[in-house]
N, C-alpha and C positions, 0 to 999 in steps of 0.2 A: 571200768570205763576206758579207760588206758586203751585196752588189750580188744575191745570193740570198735575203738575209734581205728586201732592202726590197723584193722583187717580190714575196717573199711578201705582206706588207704588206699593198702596193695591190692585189693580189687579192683579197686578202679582203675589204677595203674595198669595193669597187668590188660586191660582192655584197649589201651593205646589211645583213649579219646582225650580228648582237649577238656569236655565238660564232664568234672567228677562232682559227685555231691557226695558231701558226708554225712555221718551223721552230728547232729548238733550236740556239743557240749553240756552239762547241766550249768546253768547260770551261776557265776560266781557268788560267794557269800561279800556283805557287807565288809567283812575283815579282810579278806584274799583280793576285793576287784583293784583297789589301789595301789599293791603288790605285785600282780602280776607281770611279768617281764613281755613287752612287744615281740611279736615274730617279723623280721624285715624281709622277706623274699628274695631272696640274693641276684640280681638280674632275673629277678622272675621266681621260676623254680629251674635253675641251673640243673640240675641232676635230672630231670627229665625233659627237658626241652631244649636246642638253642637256644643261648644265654640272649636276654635283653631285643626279646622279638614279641609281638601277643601273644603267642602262641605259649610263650613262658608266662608273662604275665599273666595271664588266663589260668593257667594251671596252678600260678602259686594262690589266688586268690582263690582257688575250689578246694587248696588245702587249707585255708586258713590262716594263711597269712594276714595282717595289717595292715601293713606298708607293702608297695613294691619300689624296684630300687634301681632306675635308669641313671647309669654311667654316661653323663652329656658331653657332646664336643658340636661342633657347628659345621657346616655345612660353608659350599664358598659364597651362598644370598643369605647366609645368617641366619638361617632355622638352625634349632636345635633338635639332635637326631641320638638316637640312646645306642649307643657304642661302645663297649669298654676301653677302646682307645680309639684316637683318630689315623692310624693306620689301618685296614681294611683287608687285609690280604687274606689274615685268620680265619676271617670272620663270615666272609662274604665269598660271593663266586667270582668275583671282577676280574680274576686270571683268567677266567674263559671268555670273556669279553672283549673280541680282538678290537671295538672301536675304544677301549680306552688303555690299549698296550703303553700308547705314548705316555700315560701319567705317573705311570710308575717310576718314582726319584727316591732320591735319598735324600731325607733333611737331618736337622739335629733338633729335637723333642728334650728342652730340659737338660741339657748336656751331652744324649745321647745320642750317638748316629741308628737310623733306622731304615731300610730302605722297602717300599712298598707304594702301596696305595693311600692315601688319605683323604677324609672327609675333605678337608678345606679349598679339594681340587676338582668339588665335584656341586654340581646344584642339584637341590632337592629333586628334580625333577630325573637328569642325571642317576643320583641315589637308587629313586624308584626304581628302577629299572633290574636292579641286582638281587640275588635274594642270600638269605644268611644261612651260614655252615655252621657245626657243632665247631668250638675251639679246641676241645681237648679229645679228640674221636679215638682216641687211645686209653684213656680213661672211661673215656664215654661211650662208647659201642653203638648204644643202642638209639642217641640219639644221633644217629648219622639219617636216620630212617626218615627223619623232619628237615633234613638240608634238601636247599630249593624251595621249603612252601611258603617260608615267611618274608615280607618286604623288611627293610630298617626304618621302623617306628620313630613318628616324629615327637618331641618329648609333650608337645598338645593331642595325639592320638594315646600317649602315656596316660594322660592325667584323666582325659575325659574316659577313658576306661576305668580309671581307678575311681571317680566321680559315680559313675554306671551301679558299680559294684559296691561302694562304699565303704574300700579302703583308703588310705592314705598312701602319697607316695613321699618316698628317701632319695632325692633327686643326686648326684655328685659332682660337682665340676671336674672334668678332668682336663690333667693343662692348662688350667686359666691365664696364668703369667704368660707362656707361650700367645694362648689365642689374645692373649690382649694387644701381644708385642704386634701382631699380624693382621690386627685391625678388627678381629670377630671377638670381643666381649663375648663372655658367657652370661655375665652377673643381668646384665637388663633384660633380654628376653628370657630368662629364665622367671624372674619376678614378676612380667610383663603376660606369660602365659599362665604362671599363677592366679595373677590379679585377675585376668580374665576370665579364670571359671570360680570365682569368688574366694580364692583364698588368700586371704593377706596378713590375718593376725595368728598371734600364737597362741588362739584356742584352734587354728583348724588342723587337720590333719598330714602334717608338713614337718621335714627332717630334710635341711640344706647341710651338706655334709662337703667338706674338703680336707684335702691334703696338708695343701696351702694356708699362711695365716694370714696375710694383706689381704685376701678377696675376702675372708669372714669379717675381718675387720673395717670393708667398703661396706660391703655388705650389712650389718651392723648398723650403717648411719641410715641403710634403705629403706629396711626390712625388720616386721617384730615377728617376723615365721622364725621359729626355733632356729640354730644353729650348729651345729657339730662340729667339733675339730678331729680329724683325723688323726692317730697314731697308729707309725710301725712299731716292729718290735725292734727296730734300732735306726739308726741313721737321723734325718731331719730333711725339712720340707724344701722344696727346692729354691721357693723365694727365699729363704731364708742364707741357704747357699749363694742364690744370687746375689745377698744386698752384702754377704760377708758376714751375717748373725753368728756369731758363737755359740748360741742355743740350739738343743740339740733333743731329738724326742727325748730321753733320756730327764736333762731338766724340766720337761717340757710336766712330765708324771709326779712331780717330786710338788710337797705340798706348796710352795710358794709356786711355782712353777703352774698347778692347778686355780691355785685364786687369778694368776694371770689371766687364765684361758676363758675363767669365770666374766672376767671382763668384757667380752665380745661373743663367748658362744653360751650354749646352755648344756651342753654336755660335750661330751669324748666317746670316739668310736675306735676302740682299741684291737689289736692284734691278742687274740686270747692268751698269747707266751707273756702279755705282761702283767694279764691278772694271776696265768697259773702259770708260771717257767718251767721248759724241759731241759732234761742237763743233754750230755754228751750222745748219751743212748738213747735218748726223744723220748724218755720216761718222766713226769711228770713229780715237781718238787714243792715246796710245801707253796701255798698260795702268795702273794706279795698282798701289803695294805692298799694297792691301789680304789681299790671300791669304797672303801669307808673312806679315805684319803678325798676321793671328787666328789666322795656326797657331802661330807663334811664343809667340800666348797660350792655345794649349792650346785653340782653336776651329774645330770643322767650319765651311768654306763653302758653305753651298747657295746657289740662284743662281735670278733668277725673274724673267720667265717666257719660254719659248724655245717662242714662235709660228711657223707656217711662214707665214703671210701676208705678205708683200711691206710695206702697212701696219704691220707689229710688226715689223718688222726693221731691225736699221740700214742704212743705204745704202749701204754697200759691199755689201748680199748681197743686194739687190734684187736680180730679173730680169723682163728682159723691158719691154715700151715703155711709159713714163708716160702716153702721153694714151691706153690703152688703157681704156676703162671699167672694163673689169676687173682693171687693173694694182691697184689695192690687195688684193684679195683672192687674187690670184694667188700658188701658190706661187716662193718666190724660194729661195737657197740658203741654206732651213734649216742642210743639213748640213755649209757651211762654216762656219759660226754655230754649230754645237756643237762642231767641231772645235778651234774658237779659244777656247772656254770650258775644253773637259775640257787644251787644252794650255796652259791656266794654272794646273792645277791644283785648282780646285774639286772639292770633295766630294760634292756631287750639284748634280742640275739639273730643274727645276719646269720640265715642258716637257706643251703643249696636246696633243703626239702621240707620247706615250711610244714608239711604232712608231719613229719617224724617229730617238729621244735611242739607243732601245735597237741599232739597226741602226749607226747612228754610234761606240756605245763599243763595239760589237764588234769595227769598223775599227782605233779606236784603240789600243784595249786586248789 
């Protein structure tokens, strides 16, 4: 089945179209469907489309994906617009738009100085007007070929797609502290366009995920849509920096540290280095207890993010010759790299090619 599903795949791939159909899985058994680990579409299907436009979300949904998973920031009339950040320069063509030369500043984002373009300098209508670049076209080659066709999706053209289709989406705040300092909330119209294509409780198909723990924690008094906390694989969140917290992601994984988190979220969306750590040489070392660890505390693992590039992988599942120029962008073995995740037990997995997560736990599962 496996080996049928992912030839489907790469043919449709290989065709350049937006609508792939596959073929359908065999129906779970009674014992595997409650098992199964989620596939989240990582800004769509990242690996073949620009990141976080329909054109991705469309794509990850014809593989198979579950969720898809708009990175939100706001806009300066307070739409929310799926962005991985609210700087734009990356992402978008707005350098070649000599009427918005003047916008380009430098602010400071969370500590850091950035200088470019940002959403909160622009109205939706503004916005429309631009259309999205691949971000990493050095990696990504092939989707330079989609820069210029897609507008920047507003996070209600997000959902009433994923509605269409009958997935779920993985929404993120990104920057909230920031946008809240600056007067654009994220946390109300985020809920606000939820609520209005009927989703508000935690049977529907919804994953509010942050960085951040104060917004999960507002959030929390608003909302029973599931919750996710976000961890790195080291550092801590920046409100937490801001208020002087001494807590650190680090405590944040440790088992009291997880019953915390139990208090306001319902799961952890972890950096996969902290279920399975690479040493020195990005070779892979024996697994951490984190999984049994947050299930124990009543926490889903999602797990982020599962690239087929040679470059995103750890080194045992590279393939293929290093001094090849192309050895980083090369696909290497994605699919023993999920197989080692879903048989740890994770509850889903934020993967660039939900074709390859979806073809993988059909093996498994």
């Amino acid at each position: 089945m496996m080996c049928r599903l992912l030839a489907a795949v790469l043919a449709a791939l290989a065709t350049g179209t937006v609508a792939v159909v596959l073929q359908q899985p065999e129906p779970a058994t009674a014992e595997s469907r409650g098992r199964e680990p989620v596939i989240i579409g990582h800004r769509g299907a990242s690996a073949y489309r620009p990141e976080h436009t329909l054109l991705s979300y469309e794509t990850a949904i014809a593989l198979g994906a579950d969720y898809i998973e708009p990175d939100l920031v706001s806009t300066k009339d307070h739409v929310l617009v799926a962005r991985h950040e609210n700087e734009i320069g990356g992402t978008t063509d707005v350098e070649s738009h000599p009427e918005f030369a003047g916008r380009r500043t430098t602010k400071t984002v969370d500590g850091v100085s950035i200088t470019g373009w940002f959403t909160e300098d622009f109205t939706l209508a503004e916005l429309k007007r631009l259309r999205a670049e691949e971000r990493i076209p050095d990696l990504r080659p092939g989707n330079t070929a989609f820069n210029g066709l897609a507008e920047i999706p507003t996070f209600d053209e997000v959902v009433a797609l994923a509605k269409r289709s009958g997935v779920g989406v993985y929404p993120e705040t990104k920057h909230p502290s920031y946008f809240d300092s600056i007067g654009l909330s994220l946390e109300e119209p985020l809920i606000e366009v939820l609520g209005r294509h009927g989703w508000r409780g935690s049977g529907d198909p919804v994953f509010i995920q942050s960085f951040e723990t104060a917004n999960l924690r507002e959030l929390r008094k608003k909302t029973r849509l599931p919750l996710i906390q976000l961890i790195t694989a080291t550092g801590t969140s920046y409100d937490r920096i801001a208020a002087g917290d001494p807590r650190t992601y680090d405590t944040m994984v440790t088992p009291e540290g997880l019953r915390e988190v139990a208090g306001y979220a319902d799961g952890i969306g972890v950096d996969t280095r902290r279920i399975v750590p690479a040493g020195p040489d990005g070779r892979l070392l024996p697994p951490t207890t984190l999984v049994r660890d947050a299930h124990r505390a009543g926490l889903k693992v999602h797990t982020w993010t599962v690239r087929n590039e040679n470059a995103q992988l750890p080194a045992n599942f590279r393939l293929g010759n290093p001094a090849s120029p192309a050895y980083p962008r090369a696909t290497g073995d994605v699919m023993g790299w999920l197989e080692r995740l879903y048989s740890l037990g994770v509850d889903g997995v934020f993967a660039d090619d939900p074709g390859m997560a979806n073809a993988v736990r059909t093996h498994v599962f």
